[in-house]
Every structure is written in C-alpha cells, then in structure tokens.
Steps between C-alpha positions, in 0.01 A plus 500: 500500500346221307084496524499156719703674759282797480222275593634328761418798758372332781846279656717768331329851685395758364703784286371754649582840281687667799645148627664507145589870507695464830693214356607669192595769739711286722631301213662809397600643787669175582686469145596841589638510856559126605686403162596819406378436118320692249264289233807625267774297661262237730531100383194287579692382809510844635060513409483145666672684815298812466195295506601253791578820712164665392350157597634488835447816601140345591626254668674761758230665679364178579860346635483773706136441611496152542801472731384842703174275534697150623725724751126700619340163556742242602394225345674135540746516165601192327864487318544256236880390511590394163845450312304522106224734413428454149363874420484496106447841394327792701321769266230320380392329807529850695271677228271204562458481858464913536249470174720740286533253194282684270598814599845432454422350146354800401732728637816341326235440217478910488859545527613314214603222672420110461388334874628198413852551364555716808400189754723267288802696633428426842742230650371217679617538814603142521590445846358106517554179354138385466178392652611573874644867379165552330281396779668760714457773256091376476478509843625812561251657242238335731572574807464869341194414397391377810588766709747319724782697659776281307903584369648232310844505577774331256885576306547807248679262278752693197413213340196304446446197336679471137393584221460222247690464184441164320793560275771714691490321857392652810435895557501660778213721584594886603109622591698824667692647197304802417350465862165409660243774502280299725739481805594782763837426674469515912843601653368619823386143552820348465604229709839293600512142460790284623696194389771301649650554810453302805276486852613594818308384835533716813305557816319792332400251201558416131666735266605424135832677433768587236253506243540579111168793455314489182296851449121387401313836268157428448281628222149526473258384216168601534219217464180608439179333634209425204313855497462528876766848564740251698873467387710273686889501506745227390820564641788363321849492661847610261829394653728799603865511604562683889677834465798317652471189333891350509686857529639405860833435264516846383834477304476605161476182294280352729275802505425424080449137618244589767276748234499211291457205730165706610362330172539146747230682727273603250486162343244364740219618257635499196313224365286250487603144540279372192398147631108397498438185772895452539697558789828618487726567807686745420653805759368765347156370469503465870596847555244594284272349706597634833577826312111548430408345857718706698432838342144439513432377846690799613267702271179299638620590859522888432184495387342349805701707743359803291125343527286592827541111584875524486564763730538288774768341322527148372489353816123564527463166340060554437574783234745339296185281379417765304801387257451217264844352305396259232790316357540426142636150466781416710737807367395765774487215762795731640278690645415257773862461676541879415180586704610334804846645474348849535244383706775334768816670451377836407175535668596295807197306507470125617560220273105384567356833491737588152415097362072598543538819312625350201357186475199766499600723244660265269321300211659246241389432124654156357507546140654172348507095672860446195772421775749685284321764567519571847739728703752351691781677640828303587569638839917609449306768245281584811805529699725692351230775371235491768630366803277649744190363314672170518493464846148657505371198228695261763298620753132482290596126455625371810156622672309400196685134534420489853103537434503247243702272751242542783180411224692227346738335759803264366358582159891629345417442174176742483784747711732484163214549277353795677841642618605901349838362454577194223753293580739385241820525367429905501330568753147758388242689614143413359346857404129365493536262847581874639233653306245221649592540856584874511127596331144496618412376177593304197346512190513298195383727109207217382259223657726213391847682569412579859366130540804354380735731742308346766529172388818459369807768552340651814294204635703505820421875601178486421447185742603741766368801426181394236339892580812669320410348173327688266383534158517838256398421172691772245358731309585742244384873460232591313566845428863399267356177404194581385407894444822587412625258279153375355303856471263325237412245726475666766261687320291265367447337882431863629201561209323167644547496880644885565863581627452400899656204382908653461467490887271195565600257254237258655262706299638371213231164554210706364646418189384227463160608452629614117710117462203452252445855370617513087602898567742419781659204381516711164703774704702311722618296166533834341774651745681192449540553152587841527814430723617225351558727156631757746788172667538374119566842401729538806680216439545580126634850598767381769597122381440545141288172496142473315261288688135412384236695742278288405712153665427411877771685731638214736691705694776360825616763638680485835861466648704201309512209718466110515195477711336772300507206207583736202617178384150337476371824286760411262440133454183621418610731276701191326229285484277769372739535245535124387164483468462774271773389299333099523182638384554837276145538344295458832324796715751641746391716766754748418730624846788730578671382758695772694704408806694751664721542851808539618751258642749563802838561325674170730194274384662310201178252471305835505704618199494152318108575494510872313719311304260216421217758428659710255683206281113306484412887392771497240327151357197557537440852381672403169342227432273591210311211500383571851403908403391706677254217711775470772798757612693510751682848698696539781385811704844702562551659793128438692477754768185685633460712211510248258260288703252761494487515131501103443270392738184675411572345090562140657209266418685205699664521830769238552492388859655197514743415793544172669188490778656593823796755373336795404413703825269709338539653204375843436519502057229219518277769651556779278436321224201380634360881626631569107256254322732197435385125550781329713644158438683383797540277797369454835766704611503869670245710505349310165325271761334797627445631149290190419307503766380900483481439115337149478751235445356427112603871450874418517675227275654280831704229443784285652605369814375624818719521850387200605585328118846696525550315838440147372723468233780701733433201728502247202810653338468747182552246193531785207619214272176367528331755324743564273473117430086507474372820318638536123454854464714639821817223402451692139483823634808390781702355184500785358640706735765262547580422121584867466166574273479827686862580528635355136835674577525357790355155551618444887373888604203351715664232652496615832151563486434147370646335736339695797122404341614146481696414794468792779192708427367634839215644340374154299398715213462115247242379815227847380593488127215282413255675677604811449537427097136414529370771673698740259266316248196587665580900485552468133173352479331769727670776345324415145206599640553879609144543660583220743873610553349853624261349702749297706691861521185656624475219773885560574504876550175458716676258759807765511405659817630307739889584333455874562840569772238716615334197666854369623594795653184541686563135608842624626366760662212376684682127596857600523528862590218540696384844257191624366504552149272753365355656157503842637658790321679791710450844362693644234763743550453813426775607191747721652577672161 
C-alpha cells in the first residue's frame, strides 16, 4: 500500500489488526470453498472473486437486518421503476460505504496481492446508456443513505451497453460471462407475465385470455446506504421460458423446435437497446417495458398484502398510500394502465376508487423536451400485444377528454393537443400525456428544464393541473464521485472542515473560509497534479499515447450527439490549431483535449463525429510544428469506470449544449465536486452551477433560451456566419477540402452540409463567443494561484448537487417520506 493511501485513514476506516485478520481468513476460505482454487492453480480473476465474496459477506447480515427492520416497522416504501441503471462496478464502492477500504488494502497487501489490479477485473455492469441510467444508480445509493424503505426495480439485461472499439466496429458487452458475484438469483419470487391474446367481456367482468406467458426471475443486488447498517435491494428481472413453453405439438421434430424456440422467450432481456435521447418503436422494446411493469407491480402487490396495511386486501384503498411508484421517464409509464387492470379486473374495485389510488401512488420524471425523443406507441402494436391495456388507455382518455371538454368548451383544438391518442396516418399513444394525467406529480431534472416543460411541450397540462408540476434538480452521489474516485481530495477537504461533509455536502461552504489560505490552495493544486500523472500514465499504459501532464486537460466527455455540440469543441480545436501554426514562436497555453463517448450504432451523424475527432487527431498530433502545445485523443469506450479515472485529472469541463436541450446533465457536476472550472452554457443544471458557484466562477458564454428563441423565430442563417468570421470559414474549409481526411476529400460532406444548411443545434451562431471565452481560460490558467482559487470557489458551491439533497426532495414533496441520518444496529456475524 503506497504511504498516501496509508494516510488517508479517516474516509477509508480503519484497518483494524483483527478487521484485517478476518479478511485474510475469509479470503482464503473463499478461494478455497466458493472457487474451489488453491494459490497454486488460482488466476487473479479467481482472487478478484475471492475478494468480492469476502466483501459481501458484510454486506449480508445487514440485507438481512435491514429488510427484517422495513417488514417490523412498515414503513411507506418507494419503488423506483427504471428501464437503465448505470451500476459501474461494485467492490470498491461496497468497501467504501461499509468503511473496509483500508482494511481490505492491507489485507490483499499481506497476501501478496495488488488492490488495484484485482478491482480492474471487475466488469462494469453496464446496464444504461447514460445520464438517466446513472441518475438511477445515484439515487439508489441515496436513498440508502437516507434511510428510506426503497427497491429500484429494472431488466437483468445479458447484454449491456457495447463495448467500444474505435477500430473493429461495435462490441457487444457480456458483463455475465464468468458471472456476477454481487447478485443472488430469486426463483421463489417468480412471476408470469402475459402477451397477446385477446379480452373477453362477460357479466362477471373483464378477463384477458389466450395469452403467450413470459416467466419473470428476479435477482437481488444489494445497495448499501453511506455507513448507516442499511442495505437496500435492487431487484432486477431475467426473462425465463414456461416449463411448457410451445410443447402442446409434442411430435418429435417439433419437440427440438420448441427447446429451441424457448430462446424467443428469453429474449425479452437480452439486451439493451443502446439509444441515448432517441426513440425507437420497436416490439420488443415494448415488451420490455411491460415485461419490467408487469412483474413488478405484481411483486409491489405481494408485498403489501404481506404488510399489516395489506391484510385487508387491496381494496382497503387508505393503506395502499403507504406505496410510492416513481417512474423513470416515460419507459415504466406501463405501470399506470397495468395498475388499473389489477386494480379493476383482478381486484374488482371501481373504476373511481382504482383511478384515485394510482393517480396517488404514481409519480413522473421528464428527462428530455427533443421530440424525437419521446415515446409514442402506434396503437396496432398496442393491439396486437396488449389488448386489454388498450382498451384500459381508451378508457383513461375518453374521461380525461371529457374534463378538458367541460373546462374548455368548443375548444377542439386544445382536445387534439391534450388528447392520449395522436391522430395521424398511424394512429399513437403519447407515453408522457399518460404519464401527466395518470401521476400526482410531474417533475422536470433542473430549474430551466422544468420551466420549459411547462411552457412549451407540456404548457397545456399544466394550465389544468399547475399543482402537478414540479421541479427536482439532479444530483450525483458523493460517496462514488467524490471519496471513492478522488481519495486525495477527499482528503484534503476532510483535514480542513472534518468528514460530516460525505453525507452533508452543504458543509462543503466552509471552504471557503481557506479560498485565500496559500496551504489549501497548495493542496487542492497538489492532488490535481498527482492524478493527472496517474490519467497520463493511464492513458499511456492502455492507448499507447504520451500526453504532456503539464498541458490543460479539456476534457468532453458524454454520449455523442448533435445537441451535445462535440462539433463546436472541435472547431475549437481547429482554430486552436491554425493559430498555432499562424503564429509558431508565440506563448501557447498548452491543452490536451480529450473527448470521449459513445454513439448509438443507427446514429450515422453520431458516427460522422468520432470520425471527425480522430482524423483532426491524426493532423494535429503529427504536426511537429504544433508539439506537444496542443493534442488531441478520442476517449475509447467511456463508461463509468473510465469516467471515474478522467474526471478527477480534467482541468476543463466541456459543457456546451445548445441552451434549452440539455435536461440536466449530471458530468457537469462531477467535475465540478472534482475541482474542474466549467465552460458551458446556460443550459441544465450549469444555470444552477453558476448561481451556487458565483457566475464569474464559470467561463459562460453563448446564447441563452430566450437568444435560441429569436433567431428560431428569425430563421437560422448559418451562411451568415460562415460568411462574417474568417477563422470558422477556415476552420469549415478545411473540413470540407479534405485537409483532415487527405484520402478522402468528400468524407465530411454530410457533416458539412448539416452545419451549413440544417443544423438544429446552430453550433456557427456560439462559435464566436465561445472561441472567446476559450481564450479567457487560457489566460486564467497561466496563472495557477488564481485557477485554484476559482476551483476552491467551485467545490464550495457543490452542495446543492449532492442526490442526497434530490432524494430528500423526492421524498419529502413527492413521496410523502421522512428521510433520516439514523443508523440501525449492526448485525451480529453469524460465523
């Protein structure tokens, strides 16, 4: 163990002499009867394993506790419906939240064994595209934290998101192969789910028959709370085959055919349909989406009928308050027709009595305003697969119709607009209109996201119903994003204002009583230092490319995509670059940019970008007149893990979206908590960021909404500025001329003529401002004493972006729950 992790005792726990004994003990016991290896024969994936098991044997006794506590006490429980959670790896934020870090270093560090090399083989368990897959996996860590009674409940998909290969195409990711040490399969909880069929009305009532069953087998991960004893549970649903799936034709041939055709079954979570802010209306997406709906309402509903509240049965309508569903964009919005289908046809209630009780428990979460974005269903999908909820959506909108008739009378128009169903040449159903009027409340993920909603895509509803509307600003957790990933930080804040702070980030204000103090600033510019080495090092190691530790890292990292403006980075990057080569002997503020991110495998524009980064690399990175002042990488394959390594080296966070398309964000704060100075615009959370930081602590520039609105209204003339600003027709020439792409002069055409004649995103209307801007961080990074400062000022204003303070939002405005700092006692080790 090197001597600045030795010091770093305090956010790490203590290694306790018998603490470490015991592991070495169970280390070896594991090796021994779990993998059934001797150190002879054992690989280090079979150590990795040995220590994960060791690890999680911790974590057991307090499963156990923690949901012996919830089913003792009854409290209201919360399930957070979500198709993506973006876990990233488990062992090192485990060891962290139980404080077993040092301990385990010095165990492994006793056996012969290197910490780190043993946590690299750890798979990210990839099971998200991006930012709303992460939130859910932050929130869940928080709503640990926070004591609240809360499952999240989502797909076991085979496959995450892919794998990145810049050269070789697209990879699939197979997280599972040598198995998931975390997880603990469930099949006593399995549950049927049906498809297809049709409805049959009778005096007795509605029943959906001649269904096609799906078999839903959960399995548990364990999520433990910061610290506090508590371990939640998120409950992950595989796809399973029925016993007799297709062997009614038992003749011999078709008995082969039915074995295999089981695979058809199974496929429902196979994998992951890789697109970020895209919808795409495909069959077995939807079944995905009633898959995880259907299996857990039932789940939800055995739970309740267990509780003291629920033994009355569901038609004691009081008790089943003390459920909260929160819905995770649109993609669980399932769950409302589902409710009401065992509410009415199963549990025989009333239509009014059924509609209350889950208007009541159900809450919505928009998290994007891009119409090509948002879920809607052509009904003949609905129809064929889900007739029954069909009919039920039918219903939800005819008496939702019929209100907005009596409050607006004659008013047709504002009936079309509001209406479930969309008209058209395919007739579809409008996930979020059934969101909206099927939840108690609707929130939007910043200030200015949940303003536009209501005054743009859902101005209608919230005319009606102005008390649904809601705003939850995101938030990231503190625990990965700062302790875990950024240990030296971490430290360093914990010497000056003590280590309350991991679960109050508001404390983090008292730092600015050191903003001026030559020891801090000395330290917090020290840790810097150190892990950019350890990211140059990193990146020398796995991409074989030298990069000067000593340059600015301008880092964009995110999901590819046009209203992201990766494209503006790099005709920065181009101008950068003609200046350098326009004026060779002046003093360059030296920068390595690094953008990194993946792009949906259908998004050709998406690809055209990787494309465009990588061929200015190719230029630019050879250029010897330019040295080693500017270079240029493309991040391959940017997942969780690799974010956790690059963001606490980046000295510039690129956050630089058109103003009103970025919902949130959730990077921009990370690198913020991580001591980067943000340049951005008045977009996302980035409004907020300015405000908590000081706005002259961020590098703003470029339109705002209200700018972005007036040209839209004036027409977007990109010719205009192509025609009036020398430097971007250079850099746009360029590209065009084939100066990037000798090979191929035409490659970027596409591109080209999507800047000129159909950008969306008006990436020419920011270039001046945003080239100018970029100028004044050069300037401020010169002077490294005022560079840290601004940091100081940043990580001080970070509180407000703990999810810790979402959640508790959430809990207290939404679900109508106490959170709480308590701990529970410790189990007692049954060993």
């Amino acid at each position: 163990m090197s001597v600045d992790k030795r010091k770093q005792i305090s956010v790490r726990g203590l290694a306790g002499v018998e603490n470490v004994a015991d592991l070495k003990t169970n280390f070896n016991r594991h090796l021994h009867f779990t993998l059934v290896k001797d150190r002879n024969v054992a690989t280090k994936r079979d150590y990795y394993f040995a220590l994960a098991n060791t690890v999680r044997d911790h974590l057991v006794g307090r499963w156990i506790r923690t949901q012996q506590h919830y089913y003792e006490k009854d409290p209201k429980r919360v399930y957070y419906l979500s198709l993506e959670f973006y876990m990233g790896r488990t062992l090192q934020n485990t060891m962290v939240n139980l404080a077993l870090e040092n301990a385990c270093d010095e165990a492994t560090y006793q056996l012969g064994l290197d910490m780190e090399e043993l946590q690299d083989i750890e798979e990210d368990a990839g099971l998200g595209n991006g930012g709303l897959g992460r939130l859910a996996a932050c929130f869940l860590d928080s709503m640990a934290s926070l004591g609240l009674a809360a499952y999240g409940y989502g797909i076991r998909y085979e496959f995450g998101i892919f794998n990145q290969k810049i050269v070789s195409g697209w990879q699939q990711d197979d997280w599972l192969r040598y198995g998931n040490p975390w997880e603990k399969a469930r099949p006593e909880y399995m549950r049927p789910v049906h498809f297809y069929g049709r409805v049959e009305h009778t005096a007795e009532g509605v029943q959906w028959v001649d269904t096609q069953v799906v078999l839903a087998l959960p399995y548990d991960t364990p999520v433990p709370g910061y610290r506090n004893n508590i371990v939640n549970t998120m409950r992950l649903w595989s796809a399973k085959a029925p016993c007799d799936f297709n062997l009614k034709d038992f003749n011999v041939g078709g008995y082969i055919q039915a074995v295999l055709d089981r695979n058809l079954a199974e496929n429902i979570s196979r994998v992951l349909y890789p697109n970020d802010n895209f919808f795409e209306g495909k069959e077995l997406r939807l079944k995905q989406e009633y898959f995880v709906v259907a299996a857990t309402l039932q789940d939800i509903i055995r739970r309740f009928k267990a509780s003291k509240f629920g033994s009355t049965g569901v038609c004691a309508v009081g008790p089943f308050y003390t459920v909260a569903i929160q819905l995770n964009d649109t993609h669980p919005a399932l769950a409302i027709p589902e409710l009401m289908r065992i509410l009415v046809d199963t549990e025989k209630l009333s239509w009014e009595k059924a509609w209350d009780i889950v208007v009541r428990t159900c809450a919505y979460t928009n998290h994007t305003v891009l119409p090509e974005a948002l879920e809607r269903w052509p009904v003949d999908l609905f129809q064929n697969l889900l007739p029954r909820h069909l009919e039920i959506i039918y219903e939800i909108n005819r008496r939702h119709l019929e209100r907005i008739a009596k409050l607006y009378p004659g008013d047709v128009d504002r009936m079309r607009r509001m209406s479930l169903i969309e008209e058209g040449d395919v007739k579809k159903i409008n996930m979020a209109h059934l969101c909206i009027v099927g939840s108690h409340a609707v929130n939007g993920v910043a200030r200015i996201h949940s303003e536009i909603i209501k005054d743009t895509v859902f101005k209608d509803f919230y005319e009606v119903d102005p008390q649904k509307f809601q705003n939850k600003t995101n938030g990231i957790t503190p625990r990965r994003w700062l302790v875990m990933c950024n240990p030296g930080l971490a430290e360093v804040i914990a010497e000056r204002i003590g280590e309350d702070y991991i679960r109050d980030l508001d404390q983090l204000k008292r730092l600015l009583d050191f903003v001026d103090d030559d020891a801090f600033i000395r330290d917090v510019a020290k840790v810097k230092q150190e892990n950019k080495m350890k990211f140059a090092a990193h990146l020398e190691e796995h991409y074989k490319v030298k990069i000067n530790p000593n340059s600015m890292f301008d880092v964009q990292v995110k999901r590819i995509h046009e209203y992201k403006r990766q494209l503006l980075n790099c005709l920065h990057i181009i101008t950068m670059y003609n200046r350098i080569k326009k004026e060779p002997n002046k003093s360059w503020t030296p920068r390595t940019v690094m953008i990194g991110g993946k792009a949906a495998p259908g998004y050709h524009t998406a690809k055209m970008i990787i494309k465009l980064i990588t061929s200015i690399g190719d230029i630019v990175n050879n250029d010897p007149v330019v040295g080693d002042r500017l270079k240029v990488i493309f991040l391959e394959n940017y997942r969780v893990t690799l974010a956790e390594k690059v963001i606490p080296a980046s000295d510039l966070s690129e956050q630089i979206s058109t103003a009103g398309t970025e919902a949130s964000g959730t990077g921009n704060m990370k690198f913020m908590l991580n001591g980067a100075l943000t340049i951005g615009t008045m977009d996302g959370a980035n409004v907020e960021m300015a405000e908590e930081a000081g706005e002259e602590n961020l590098f703003i520039f470029g339109m705002r909404v209200h700018d972005v609105e007036a040209v839209d209204k004036k027409g977007y003339d990109a010719m205009s500025y192509y025609n009036q600003i020398p430097e971007l027709k250079q850099a746009m020439d360029q590209i065009s001329g084939g100066y990037f792409s000798p090979t191929q002069p035409d490659l970027f055409k596409d591109l080209v003529n999507m800047l000129m004649h159909h950008d969306r995103f008006k990436v020419f209307a920011d270039y001046e401002d945003y080239i100018k801007c970029q100028e004044k961080v050069s300037a401020l990074y010169k002077n490294p004493k005022e560079w840290t400062k601004m940091v100081i000022h940043n990580i001080a204003g970070c509180g407000k972006f703990s999810s810790d303070r979402t959640i508790s939002e959430y809990a207290r405005e939404i679900w109508g729950m106490e959170p709480s700092l308590e701990k529970i006692a410790a189990p007692d080790d049954p060993r």
